[in-house]
Predicted model as a PDB file, atoms N, CA, C, CB and O in Angstrom, pLDDT in the B-factor column:
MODEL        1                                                                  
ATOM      1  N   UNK A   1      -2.598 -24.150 127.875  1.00 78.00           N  
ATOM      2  CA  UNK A   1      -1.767 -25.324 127.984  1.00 78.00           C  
ATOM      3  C   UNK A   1      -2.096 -26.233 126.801  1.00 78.00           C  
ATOM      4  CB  UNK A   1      -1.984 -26.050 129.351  1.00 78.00           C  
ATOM      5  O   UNK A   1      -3.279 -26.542 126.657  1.00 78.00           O  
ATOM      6  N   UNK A   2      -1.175 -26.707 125.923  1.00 84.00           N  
ATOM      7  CA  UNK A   2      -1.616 -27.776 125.225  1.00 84.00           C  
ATOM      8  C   UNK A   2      -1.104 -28.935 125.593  1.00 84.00           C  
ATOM      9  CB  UNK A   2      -1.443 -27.644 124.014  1.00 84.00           C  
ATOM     10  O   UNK A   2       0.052 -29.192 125.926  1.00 84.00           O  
ATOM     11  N   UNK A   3      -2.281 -29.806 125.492  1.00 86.00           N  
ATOM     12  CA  UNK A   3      -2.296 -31.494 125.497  1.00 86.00           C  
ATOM     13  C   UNK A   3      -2.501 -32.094 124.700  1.00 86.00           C  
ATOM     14  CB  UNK A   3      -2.979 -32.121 126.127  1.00 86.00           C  
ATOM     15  O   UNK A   3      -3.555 -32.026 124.067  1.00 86.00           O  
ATOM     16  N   UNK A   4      -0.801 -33.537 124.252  1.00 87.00           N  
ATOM     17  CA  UNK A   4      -1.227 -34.224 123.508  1.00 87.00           C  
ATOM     18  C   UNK A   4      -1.775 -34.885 123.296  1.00 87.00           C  
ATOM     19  CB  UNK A   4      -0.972 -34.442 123.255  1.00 87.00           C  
ATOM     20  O   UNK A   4      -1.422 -35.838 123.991  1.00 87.00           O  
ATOM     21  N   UNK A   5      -3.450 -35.453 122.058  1.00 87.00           N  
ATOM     22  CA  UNK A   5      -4.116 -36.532 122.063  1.00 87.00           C  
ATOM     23  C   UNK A   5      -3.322 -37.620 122.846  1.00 87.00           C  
ATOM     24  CB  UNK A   5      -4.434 -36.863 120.722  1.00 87.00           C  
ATOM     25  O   UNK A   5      -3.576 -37.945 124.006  1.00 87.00           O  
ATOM     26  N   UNK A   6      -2.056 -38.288 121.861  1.00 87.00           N  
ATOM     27  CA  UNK A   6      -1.966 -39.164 122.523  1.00 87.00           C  
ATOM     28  C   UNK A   6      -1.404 -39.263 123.972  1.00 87.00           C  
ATOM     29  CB  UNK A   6      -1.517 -39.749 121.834  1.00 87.00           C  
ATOM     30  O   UNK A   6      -1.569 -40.341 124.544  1.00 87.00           O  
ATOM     31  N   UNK A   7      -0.797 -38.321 124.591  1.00 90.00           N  
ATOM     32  CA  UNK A   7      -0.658 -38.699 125.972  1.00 90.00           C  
ATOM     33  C   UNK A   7      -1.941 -38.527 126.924  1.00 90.00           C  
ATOM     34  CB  UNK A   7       0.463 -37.898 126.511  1.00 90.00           C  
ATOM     35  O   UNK A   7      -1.956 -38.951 128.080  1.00 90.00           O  
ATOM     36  N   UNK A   8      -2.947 -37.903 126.353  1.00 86.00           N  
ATOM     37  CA  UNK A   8      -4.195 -37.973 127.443  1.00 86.00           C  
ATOM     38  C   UNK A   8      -4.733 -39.526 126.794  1.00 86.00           C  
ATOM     39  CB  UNK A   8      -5.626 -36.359 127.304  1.00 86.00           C  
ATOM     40  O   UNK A   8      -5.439 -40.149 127.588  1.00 86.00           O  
ATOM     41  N   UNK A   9      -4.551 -40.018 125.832  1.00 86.00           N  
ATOM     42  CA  UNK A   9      -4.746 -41.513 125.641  1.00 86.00           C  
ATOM     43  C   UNK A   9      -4.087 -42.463 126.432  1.00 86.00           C  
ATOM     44  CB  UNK A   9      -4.418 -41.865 124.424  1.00 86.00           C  
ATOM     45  O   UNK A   9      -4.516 -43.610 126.308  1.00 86.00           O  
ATOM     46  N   UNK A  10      -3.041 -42.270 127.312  1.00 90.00           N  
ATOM     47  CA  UNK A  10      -2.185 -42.854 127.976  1.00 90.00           C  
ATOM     48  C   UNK A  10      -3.165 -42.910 129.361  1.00 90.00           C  
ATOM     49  CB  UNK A  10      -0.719 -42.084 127.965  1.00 90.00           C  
ATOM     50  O   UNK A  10      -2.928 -43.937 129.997  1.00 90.00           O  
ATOM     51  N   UNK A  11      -3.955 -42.266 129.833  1.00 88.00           N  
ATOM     52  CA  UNK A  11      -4.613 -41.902 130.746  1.00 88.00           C  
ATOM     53  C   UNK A  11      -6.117 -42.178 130.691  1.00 88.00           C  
ATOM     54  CB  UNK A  11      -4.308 -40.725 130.871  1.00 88.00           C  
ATOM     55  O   UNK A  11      -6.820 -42.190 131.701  1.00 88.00           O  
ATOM     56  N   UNK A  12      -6.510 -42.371 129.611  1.00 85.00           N  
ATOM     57  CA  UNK A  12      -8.373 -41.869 129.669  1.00 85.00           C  
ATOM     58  C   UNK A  12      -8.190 -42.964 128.297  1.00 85.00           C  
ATOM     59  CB  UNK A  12      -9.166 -39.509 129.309  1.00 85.00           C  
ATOM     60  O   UNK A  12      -7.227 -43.008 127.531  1.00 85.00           O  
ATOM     61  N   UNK A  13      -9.623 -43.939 128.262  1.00 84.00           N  
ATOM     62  CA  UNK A  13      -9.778 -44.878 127.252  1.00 84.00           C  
ATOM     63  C   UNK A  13     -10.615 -44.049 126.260  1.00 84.00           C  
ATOM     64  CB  UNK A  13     -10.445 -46.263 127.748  1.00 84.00           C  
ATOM     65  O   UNK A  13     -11.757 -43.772 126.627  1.00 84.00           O  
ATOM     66  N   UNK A  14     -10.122 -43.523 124.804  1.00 84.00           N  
ATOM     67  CA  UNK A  14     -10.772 -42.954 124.212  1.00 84.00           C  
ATOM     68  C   UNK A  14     -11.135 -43.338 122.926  1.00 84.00           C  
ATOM     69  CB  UNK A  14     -10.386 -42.062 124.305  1.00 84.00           C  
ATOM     70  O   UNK A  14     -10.256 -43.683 122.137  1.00 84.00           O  
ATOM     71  N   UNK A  15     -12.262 -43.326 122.616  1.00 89.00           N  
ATOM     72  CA  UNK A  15     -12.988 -43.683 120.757  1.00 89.00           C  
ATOM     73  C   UNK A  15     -13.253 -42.721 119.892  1.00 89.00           C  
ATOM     74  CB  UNK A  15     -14.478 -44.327 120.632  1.00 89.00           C  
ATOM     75  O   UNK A  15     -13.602 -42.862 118.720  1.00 89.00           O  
ATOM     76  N   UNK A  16     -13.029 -41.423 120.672  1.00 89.00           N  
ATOM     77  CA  UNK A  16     -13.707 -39.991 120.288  1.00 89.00           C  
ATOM     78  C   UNK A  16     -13.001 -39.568 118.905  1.00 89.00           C  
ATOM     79  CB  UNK A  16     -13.414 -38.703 121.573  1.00 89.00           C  
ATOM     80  O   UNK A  16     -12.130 -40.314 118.457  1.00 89.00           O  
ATOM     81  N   UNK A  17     -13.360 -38.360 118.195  1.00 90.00           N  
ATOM     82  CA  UNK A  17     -12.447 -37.788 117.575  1.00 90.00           C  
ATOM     83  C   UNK A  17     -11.987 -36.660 118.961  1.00 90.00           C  
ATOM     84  CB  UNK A  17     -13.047 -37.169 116.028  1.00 90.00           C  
ATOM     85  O   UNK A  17     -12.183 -36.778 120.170  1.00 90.00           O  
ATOM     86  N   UNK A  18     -11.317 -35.586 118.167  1.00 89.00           N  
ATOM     87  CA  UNK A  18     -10.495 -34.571 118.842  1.00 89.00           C  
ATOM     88  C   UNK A  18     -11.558 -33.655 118.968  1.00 89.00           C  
ATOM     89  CB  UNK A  18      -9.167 -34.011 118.089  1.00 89.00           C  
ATOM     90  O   UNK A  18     -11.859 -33.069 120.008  1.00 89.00           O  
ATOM     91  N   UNK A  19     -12.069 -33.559 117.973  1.00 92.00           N  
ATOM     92  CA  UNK A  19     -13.706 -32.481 117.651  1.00 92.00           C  
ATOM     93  C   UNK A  19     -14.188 -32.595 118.931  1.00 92.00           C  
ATOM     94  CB  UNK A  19     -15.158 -33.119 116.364  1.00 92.00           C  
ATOM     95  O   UNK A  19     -13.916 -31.716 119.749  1.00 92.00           O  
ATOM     96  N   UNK A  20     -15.051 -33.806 119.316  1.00 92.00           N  
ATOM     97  CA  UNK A  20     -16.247 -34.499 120.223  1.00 92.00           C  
ATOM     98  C   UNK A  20     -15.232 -34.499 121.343  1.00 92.00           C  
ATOM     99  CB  UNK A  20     -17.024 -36.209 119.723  1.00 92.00           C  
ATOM    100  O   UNK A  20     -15.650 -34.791 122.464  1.00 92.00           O  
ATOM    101  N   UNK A  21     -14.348 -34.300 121.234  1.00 89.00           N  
ATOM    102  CA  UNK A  21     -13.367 -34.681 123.074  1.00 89.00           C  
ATOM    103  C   UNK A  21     -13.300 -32.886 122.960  1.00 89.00           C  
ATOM    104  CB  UNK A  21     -10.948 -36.006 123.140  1.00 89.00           C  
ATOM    105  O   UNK A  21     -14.034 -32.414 123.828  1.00 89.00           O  
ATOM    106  N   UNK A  22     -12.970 -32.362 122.557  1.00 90.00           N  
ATOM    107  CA  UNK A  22     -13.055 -30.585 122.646  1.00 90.00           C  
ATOM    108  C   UNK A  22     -14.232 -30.433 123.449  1.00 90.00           C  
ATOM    109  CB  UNK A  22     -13.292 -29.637 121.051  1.00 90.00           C  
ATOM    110  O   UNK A  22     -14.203 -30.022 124.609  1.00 90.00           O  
ATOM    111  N   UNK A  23     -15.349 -30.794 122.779  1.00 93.00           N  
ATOM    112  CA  UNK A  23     -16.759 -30.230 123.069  1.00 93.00           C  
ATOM    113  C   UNK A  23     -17.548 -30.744 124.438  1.00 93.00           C  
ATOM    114  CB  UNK A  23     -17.670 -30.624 121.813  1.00 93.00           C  
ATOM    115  O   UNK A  23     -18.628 -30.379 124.903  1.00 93.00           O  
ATOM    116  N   UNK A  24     -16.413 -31.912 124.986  1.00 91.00           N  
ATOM    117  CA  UNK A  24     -16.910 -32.817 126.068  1.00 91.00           C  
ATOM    118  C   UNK A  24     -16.409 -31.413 126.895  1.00 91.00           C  
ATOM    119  CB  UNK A  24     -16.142 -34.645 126.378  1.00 91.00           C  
ATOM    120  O   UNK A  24     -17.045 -30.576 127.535  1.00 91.00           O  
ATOM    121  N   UNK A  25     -14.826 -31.573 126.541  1.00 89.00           N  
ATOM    122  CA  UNK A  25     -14.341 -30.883 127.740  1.00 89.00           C  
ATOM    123  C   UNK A  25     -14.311 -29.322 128.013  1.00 89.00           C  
ATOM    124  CB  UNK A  25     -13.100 -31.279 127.844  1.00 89.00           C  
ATOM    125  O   UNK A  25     -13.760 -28.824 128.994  1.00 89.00           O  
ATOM    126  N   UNK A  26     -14.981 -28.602 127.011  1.00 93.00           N  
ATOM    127  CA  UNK A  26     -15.428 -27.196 126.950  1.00 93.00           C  
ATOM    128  C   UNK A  26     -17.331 -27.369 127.877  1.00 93.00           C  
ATOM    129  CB  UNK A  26     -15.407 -26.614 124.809  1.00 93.00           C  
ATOM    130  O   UNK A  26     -17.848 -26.694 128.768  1.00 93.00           O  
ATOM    131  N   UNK A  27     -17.690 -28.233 127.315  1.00 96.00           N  
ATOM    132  CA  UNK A  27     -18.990 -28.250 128.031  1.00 96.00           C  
ATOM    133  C   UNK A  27     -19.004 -28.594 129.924  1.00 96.00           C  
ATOM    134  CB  UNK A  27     -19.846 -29.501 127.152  1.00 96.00           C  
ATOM    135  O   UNK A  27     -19.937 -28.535 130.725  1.00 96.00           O  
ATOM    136  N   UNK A  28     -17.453 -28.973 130.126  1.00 95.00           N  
ATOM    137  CA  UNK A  28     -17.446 -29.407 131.614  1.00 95.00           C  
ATOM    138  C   UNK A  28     -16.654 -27.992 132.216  1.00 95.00           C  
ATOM    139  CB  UNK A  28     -16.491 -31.101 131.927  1.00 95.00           C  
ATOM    140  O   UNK A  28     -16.154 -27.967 133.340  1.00 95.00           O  
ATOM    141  N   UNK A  29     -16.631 -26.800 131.246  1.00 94.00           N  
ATOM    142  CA  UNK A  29     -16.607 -25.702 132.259  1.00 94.00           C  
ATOM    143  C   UNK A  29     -14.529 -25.518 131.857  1.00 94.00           C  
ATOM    144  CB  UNK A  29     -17.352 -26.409 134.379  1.00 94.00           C  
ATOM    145  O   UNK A  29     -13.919 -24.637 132.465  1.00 94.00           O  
ATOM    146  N   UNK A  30     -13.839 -26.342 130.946  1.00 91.00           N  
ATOM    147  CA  UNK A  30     -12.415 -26.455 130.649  1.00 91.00           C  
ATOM    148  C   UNK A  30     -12.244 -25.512 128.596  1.00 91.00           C  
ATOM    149  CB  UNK A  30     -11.997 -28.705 130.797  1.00 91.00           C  
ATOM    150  O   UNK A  30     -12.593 -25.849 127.464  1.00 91.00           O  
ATOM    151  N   UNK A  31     -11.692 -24.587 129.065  1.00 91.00           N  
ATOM    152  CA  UNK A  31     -11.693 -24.284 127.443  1.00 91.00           C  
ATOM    153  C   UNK A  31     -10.518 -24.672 126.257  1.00 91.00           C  
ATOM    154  CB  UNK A  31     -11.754 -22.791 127.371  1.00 91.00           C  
ATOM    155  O   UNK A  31      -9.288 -24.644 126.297  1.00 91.00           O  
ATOM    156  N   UNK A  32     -11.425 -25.021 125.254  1.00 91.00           N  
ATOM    157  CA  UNK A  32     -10.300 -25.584 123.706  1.00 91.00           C  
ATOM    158  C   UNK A  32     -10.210 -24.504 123.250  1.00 91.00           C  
ATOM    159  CB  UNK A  32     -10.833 -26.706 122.335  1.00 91.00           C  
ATOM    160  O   UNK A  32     -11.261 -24.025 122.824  1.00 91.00           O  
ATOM    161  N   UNK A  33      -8.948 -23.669 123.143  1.00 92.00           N  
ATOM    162  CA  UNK A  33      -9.178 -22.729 122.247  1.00 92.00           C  
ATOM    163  C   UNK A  33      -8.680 -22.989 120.982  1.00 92.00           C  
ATOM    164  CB  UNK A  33      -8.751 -21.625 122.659  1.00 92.00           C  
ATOM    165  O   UNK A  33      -8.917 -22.026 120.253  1.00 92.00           O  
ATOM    166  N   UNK A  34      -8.183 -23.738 120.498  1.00 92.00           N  
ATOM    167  CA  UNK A  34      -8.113 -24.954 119.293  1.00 92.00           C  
ATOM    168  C   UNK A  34      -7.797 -26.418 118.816  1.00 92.00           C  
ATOM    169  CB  UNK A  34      -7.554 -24.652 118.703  1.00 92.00           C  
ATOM    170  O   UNK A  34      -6.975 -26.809 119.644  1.00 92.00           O  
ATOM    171  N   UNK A  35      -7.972 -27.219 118.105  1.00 91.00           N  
ATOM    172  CA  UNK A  35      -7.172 -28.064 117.899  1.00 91.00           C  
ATOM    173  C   UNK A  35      -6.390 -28.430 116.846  1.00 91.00           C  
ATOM    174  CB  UNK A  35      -7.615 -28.742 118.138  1.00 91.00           C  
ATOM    175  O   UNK A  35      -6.915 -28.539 115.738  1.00 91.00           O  
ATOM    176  N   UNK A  36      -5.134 -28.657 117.007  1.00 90.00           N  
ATOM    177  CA  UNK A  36      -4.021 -28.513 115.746  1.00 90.00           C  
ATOM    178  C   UNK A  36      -3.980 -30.400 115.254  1.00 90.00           C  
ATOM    179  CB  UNK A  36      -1.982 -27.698 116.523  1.00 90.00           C  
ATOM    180  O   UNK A  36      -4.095 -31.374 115.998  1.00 90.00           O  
ATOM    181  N   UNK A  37      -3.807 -30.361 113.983  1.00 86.00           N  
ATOM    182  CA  UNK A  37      -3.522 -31.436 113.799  1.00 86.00           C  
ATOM    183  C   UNK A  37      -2.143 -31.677 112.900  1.00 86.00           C  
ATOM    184  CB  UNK A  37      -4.645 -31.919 113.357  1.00 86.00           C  
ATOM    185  O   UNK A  37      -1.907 -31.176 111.800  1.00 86.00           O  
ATOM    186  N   UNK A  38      -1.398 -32.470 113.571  1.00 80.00           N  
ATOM    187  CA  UNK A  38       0.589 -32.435 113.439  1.00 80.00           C  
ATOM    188  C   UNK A  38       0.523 -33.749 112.856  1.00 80.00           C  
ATOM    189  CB  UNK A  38       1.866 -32.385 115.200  1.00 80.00           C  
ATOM    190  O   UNK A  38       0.027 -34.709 113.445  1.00 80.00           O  
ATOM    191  N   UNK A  39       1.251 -33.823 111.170  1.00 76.00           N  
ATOM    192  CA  UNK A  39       1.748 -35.302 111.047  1.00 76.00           C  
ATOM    193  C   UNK A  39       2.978 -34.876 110.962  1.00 76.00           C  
ATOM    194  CB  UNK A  39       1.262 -36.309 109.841  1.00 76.00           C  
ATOM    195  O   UNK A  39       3.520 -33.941 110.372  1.00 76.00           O  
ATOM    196  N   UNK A  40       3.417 -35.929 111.821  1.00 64.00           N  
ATOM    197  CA  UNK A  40       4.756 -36.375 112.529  1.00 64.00           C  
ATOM    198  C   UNK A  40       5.182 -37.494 111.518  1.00 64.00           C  
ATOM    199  CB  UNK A  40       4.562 -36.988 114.239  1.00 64.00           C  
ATOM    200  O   UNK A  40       6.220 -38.129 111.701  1.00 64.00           O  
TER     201      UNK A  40                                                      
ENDMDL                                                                          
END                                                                             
């Protein structure tokens, strides 16, 4: 499933990069299997 940074920002107060929010949420047992970065 991909999720966008900013709509999980809509939800969760974040300071993180995308890196350090991967590694939070791979370490709580949830897997990143990458992160893309899109300029829009």
């Amino acid at each position: 499933m991909k999720i966008s940074l900013n709509w999980l920002k809509d939800y969760v107060d974040l300071e993180l990069t995308p890196e350090k929010i991967g590694e939070i949420l791979t370490s709580t047992g949830l897997e990143v299997e990458s992160i893309e970065k899109r300029n829009i």
